[in-house]
N, C-alpha and C positions, 0 to 999 in steps of 0.2 A: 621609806626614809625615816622612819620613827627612830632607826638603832642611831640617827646621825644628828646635829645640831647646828646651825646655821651660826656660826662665831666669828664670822666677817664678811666685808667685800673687798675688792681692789677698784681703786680708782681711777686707775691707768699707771704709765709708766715717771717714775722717778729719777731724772735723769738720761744718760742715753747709754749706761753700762748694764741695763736690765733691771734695775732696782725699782720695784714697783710701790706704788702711793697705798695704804691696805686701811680702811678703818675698821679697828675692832669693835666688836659689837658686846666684847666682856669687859665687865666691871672694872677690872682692873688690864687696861687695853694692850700691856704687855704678856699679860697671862695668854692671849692667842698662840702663842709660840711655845707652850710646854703641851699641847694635846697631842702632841707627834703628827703625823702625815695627817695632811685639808685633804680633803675631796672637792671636787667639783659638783655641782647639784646633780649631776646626771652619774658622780661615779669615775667617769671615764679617765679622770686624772688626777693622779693625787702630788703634793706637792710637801716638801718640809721646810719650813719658814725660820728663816735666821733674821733678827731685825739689826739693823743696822743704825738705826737713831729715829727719835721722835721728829715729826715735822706737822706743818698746820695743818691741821682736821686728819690727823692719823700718824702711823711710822712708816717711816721708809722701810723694805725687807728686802730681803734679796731669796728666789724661791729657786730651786732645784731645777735645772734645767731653762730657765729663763736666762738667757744673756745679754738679749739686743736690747731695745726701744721699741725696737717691732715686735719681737715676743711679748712685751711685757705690755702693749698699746694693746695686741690683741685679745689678752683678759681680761679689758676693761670693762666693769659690772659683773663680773664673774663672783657667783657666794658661794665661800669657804664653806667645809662640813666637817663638822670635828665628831669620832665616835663617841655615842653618847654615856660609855662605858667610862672612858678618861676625863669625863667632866666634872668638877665636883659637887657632890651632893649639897643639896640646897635645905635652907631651917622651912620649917613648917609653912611659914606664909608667902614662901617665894617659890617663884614658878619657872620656867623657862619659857617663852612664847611658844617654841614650838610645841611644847604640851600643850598650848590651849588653844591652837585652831585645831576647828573639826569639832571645838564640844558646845554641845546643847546649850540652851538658853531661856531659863526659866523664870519668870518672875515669882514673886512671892508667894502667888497663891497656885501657883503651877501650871500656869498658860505659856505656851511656848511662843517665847519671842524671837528666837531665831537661831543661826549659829554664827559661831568665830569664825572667821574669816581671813582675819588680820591683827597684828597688835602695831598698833600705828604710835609714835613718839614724835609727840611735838616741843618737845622740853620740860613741858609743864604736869606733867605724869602722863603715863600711859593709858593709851584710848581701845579699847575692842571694838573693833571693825564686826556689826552686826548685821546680818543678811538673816533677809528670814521670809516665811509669806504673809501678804496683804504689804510687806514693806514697798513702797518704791523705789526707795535707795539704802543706801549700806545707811547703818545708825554705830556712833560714836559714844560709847559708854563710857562715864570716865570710869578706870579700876582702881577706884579706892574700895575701901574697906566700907563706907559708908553706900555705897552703890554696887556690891557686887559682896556681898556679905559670907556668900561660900563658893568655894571653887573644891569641885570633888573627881580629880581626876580619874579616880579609878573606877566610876559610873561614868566619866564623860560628860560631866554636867556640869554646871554652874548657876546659882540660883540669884535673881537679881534683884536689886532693889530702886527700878533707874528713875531719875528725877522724874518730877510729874512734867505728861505733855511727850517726854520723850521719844515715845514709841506710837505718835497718834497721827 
């Protein structure tokens, strides 16, 4: 799944002419609709998305092959995969989540605290979902710049800097 990139979900059905509820997960939440053909997580279908208007918490779109309430009810939770060819390149200090589950987790002095997991948003900046061992449960790192001070994707690491108490 690495060559693909998670750039939405569907929320269910919009209406009852097929037109399904989609929230985009890019920055600019119309830009979902220029990658060319979604994928489904598994692959097995891909879809090409026409949006037809904004509505609360997403756009309304209308997808290829979707025409009921009932086609479009049965996608409901289904995440879009845009290749990651058609994506566009990011500035230095920005990442895409799915780059960064799967990488290591180092603290400063290079003890291994665990790995990503997850990139969790609660509005208030984004959190890494850290699992690791001696942990008990996942640990929430905020990624700022002041707590996560390198991200190196191409060793797969990440070196951390996380409040004190955090990891104890």
């Amino acid at each position: 799944m690495a060559d693909r990139v998670c750039v939405g979900a569907i929320a269910g059905a919009f209406g009852v002419k097929g037109e399904v509820r989609l929230k985009s997960f890019c920055a600019i939440p119309e830009d979902i609709a220029s990658y060319g053909e979604l994928f489904t997580e598994d692959g097995a279908r891909a879809f090409t998305v026409e949006i037809s208007r904004p509505v609360k918490n997403g756009l309304a779109v209308r997808l290829n092959g979707i025409a009921t309430k009932e086609q479009a009810d049965a996608l409901k939770g289904v995440r879009l995969m845009a290749d990651r060819h058609r994506m566009p390149e990011l500035p230095e200090d920005e990442f895409y989540h799915a780059d960064l589950i799967g990488l290591e987790v180092r603290d400063t002095g290079g003890n291994l605290l665990g790995t990503v997991r997850a990139v969790q948003e609660f509005g208030a900046g984004d959190m890494l979902e850290i699992h690791g061992p001696g942990l008990k449960t996942t640990v929430l790192l905020p990624f700022t710049r002041e707590a996560v001070p390198t991200v190196d994707i191409a060793s797969g690491r990440i070196v951390a800097d996380p409040p004190e108490g955090l990891f104890e």
